[in-house]
C-alpha positions as CSV (number, residue, x, y, z in Angstrom):
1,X,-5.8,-13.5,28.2
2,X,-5.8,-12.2,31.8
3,X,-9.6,-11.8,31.5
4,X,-10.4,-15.1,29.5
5,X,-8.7,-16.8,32.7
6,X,-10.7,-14.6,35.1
7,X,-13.4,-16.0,33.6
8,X,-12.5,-19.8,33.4
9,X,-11.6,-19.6,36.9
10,X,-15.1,-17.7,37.7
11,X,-13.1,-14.5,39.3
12,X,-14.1,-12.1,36.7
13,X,-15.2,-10.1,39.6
14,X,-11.6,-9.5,41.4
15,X,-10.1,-8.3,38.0
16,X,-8.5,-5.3,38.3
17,X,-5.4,-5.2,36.4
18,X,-4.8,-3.0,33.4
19,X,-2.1,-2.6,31.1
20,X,0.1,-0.3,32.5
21,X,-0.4,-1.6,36.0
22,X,0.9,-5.2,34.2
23,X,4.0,-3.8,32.5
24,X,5.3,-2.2,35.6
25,X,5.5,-5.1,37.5
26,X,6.8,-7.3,34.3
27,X,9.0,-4.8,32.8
28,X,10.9,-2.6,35.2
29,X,14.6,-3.0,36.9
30,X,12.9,-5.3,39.6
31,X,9.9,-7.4,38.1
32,X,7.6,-8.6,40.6
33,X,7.3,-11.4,38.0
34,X,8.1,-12.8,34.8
35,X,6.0,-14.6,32.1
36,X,6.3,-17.2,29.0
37,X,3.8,-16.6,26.2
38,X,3.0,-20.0,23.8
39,X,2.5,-18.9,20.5
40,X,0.7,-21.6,17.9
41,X,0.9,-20.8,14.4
42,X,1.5,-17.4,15.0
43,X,-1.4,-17.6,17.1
44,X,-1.3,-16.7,21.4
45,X,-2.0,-19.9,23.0
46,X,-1.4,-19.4,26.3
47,X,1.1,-18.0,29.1
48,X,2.1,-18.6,32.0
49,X,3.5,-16.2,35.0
50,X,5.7,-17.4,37.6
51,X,7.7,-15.3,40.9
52,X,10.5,-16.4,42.4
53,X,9.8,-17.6,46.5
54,X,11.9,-18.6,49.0
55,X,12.0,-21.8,51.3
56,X,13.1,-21.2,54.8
57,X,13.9,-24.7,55.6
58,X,15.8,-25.4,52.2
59,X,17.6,-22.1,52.3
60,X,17.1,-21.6,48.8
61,X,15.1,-20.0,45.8
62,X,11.8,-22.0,44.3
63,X,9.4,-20.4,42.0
64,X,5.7,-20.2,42.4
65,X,4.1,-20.1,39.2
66,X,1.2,-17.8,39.6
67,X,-1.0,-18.7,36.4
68,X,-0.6,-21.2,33.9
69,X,-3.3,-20.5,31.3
70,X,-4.6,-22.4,27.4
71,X,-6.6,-20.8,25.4
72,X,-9.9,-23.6,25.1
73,X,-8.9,-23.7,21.0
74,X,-5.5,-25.4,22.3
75,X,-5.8,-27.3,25.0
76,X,-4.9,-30.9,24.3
77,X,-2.3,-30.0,22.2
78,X,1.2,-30.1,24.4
79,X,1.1,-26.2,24.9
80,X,0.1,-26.2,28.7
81,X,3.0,-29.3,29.1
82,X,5.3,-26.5,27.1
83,X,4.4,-23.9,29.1
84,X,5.2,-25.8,32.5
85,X,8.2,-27.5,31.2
86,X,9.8,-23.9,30.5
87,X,9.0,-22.2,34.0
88,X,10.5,-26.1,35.4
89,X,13.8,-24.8,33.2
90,X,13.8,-21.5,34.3
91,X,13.6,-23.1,37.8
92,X,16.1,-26.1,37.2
93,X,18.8,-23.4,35.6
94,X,18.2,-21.0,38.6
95,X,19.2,-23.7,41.4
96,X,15.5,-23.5,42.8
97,X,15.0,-26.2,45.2
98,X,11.4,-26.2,44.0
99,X,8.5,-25.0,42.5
100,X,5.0,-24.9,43.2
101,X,1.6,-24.0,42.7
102,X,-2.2,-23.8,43.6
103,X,-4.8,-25.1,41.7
104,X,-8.6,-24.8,42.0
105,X,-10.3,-27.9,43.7
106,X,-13.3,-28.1,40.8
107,X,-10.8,-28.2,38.0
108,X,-10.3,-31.6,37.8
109,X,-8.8,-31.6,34.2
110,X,-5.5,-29.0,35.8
111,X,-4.9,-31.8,38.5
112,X,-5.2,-35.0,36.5
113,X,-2.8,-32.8,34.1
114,X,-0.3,-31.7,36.8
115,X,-0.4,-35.3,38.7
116,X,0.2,-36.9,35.3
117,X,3.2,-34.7,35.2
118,X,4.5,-36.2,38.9
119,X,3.2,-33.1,40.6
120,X,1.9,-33.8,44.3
121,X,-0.9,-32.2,45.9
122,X,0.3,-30.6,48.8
123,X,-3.0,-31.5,50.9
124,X,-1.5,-30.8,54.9
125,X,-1.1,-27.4,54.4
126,X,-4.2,-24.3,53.9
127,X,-3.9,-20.9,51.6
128,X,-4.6,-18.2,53.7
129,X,-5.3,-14.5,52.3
130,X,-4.9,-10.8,53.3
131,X,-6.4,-8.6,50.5
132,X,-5.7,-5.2,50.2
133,X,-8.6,-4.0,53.0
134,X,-7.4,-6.7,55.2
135,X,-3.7,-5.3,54.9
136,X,-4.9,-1.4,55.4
137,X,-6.9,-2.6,58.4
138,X,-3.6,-3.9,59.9
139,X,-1.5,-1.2,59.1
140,X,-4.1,1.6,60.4
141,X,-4.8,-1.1,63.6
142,X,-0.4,-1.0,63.9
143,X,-0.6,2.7,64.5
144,X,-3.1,2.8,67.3
């Protein structure tokens, strides 16, 4: 399902994960994250992977849910809303003070979705990115 969202979200090209490399960092004594699979009929539906995050000016936990993803054969049917409204549990029974995420600005079917939830764009505030050259760059640049 990793790769069908790569795909929706045109990104295909920054995949890199495998299998292993996934279960580490799900399954170890210190995830980097956890996940909620949707099931239908037996059937994977969806999933969706959330971290926890911190707020300095709350002084408390929030989770930042990384990737909430339907399968196009059920979308429409209440599994995304399912999906959300478990991580929002997970959040709500952990104390967070909040929980957030990004969306892409062309999908205009996730925000009417997450608005018709109550969710608010957060629209003062840019996403800013280091990737992994970036972050070696620094480090090597740290040392001279």
């Amino acid at each position: 399902m990793i790769g069908e969202l790569a795909d929706f979200e045109r990104l295909a090209h920054e995949l890199v994960v495998t299998g292993p490399g996934l279960a580490e960092a799900l399954f170890n004594p210190r995830p980097a994250a956890e996940a909620v699979i949707a099931r239908v009929g037996g059937e994977t539906a969806g999933f969706a992977l959330y971290y926890r995050n911190f707020s300095t000016f709350m002084g408390r936990e929030g989770l930042f849910l990384e990737d909430l993803y339907v399968r196009p054969a059920f979308r429409g049917q209440g599994v995304g809303r399912g999906l959300l409204a478990r991580v929002a549990e997970v959040a709500a029974a952990r104390g967070c003070g909040r929980m957030e995420w990004s969306v892409l600005n062309w999908n205009r079917r996730a925000i009417g979705f997450y608005e018709a939830l109550g969710a608010k764009p957060v629209n003062d505030w840019t996403i800013y990115r280091l990737d992994r050259a970036a972050l070696e760059a620094i480090k090597n640049s740290a040392h001279d």
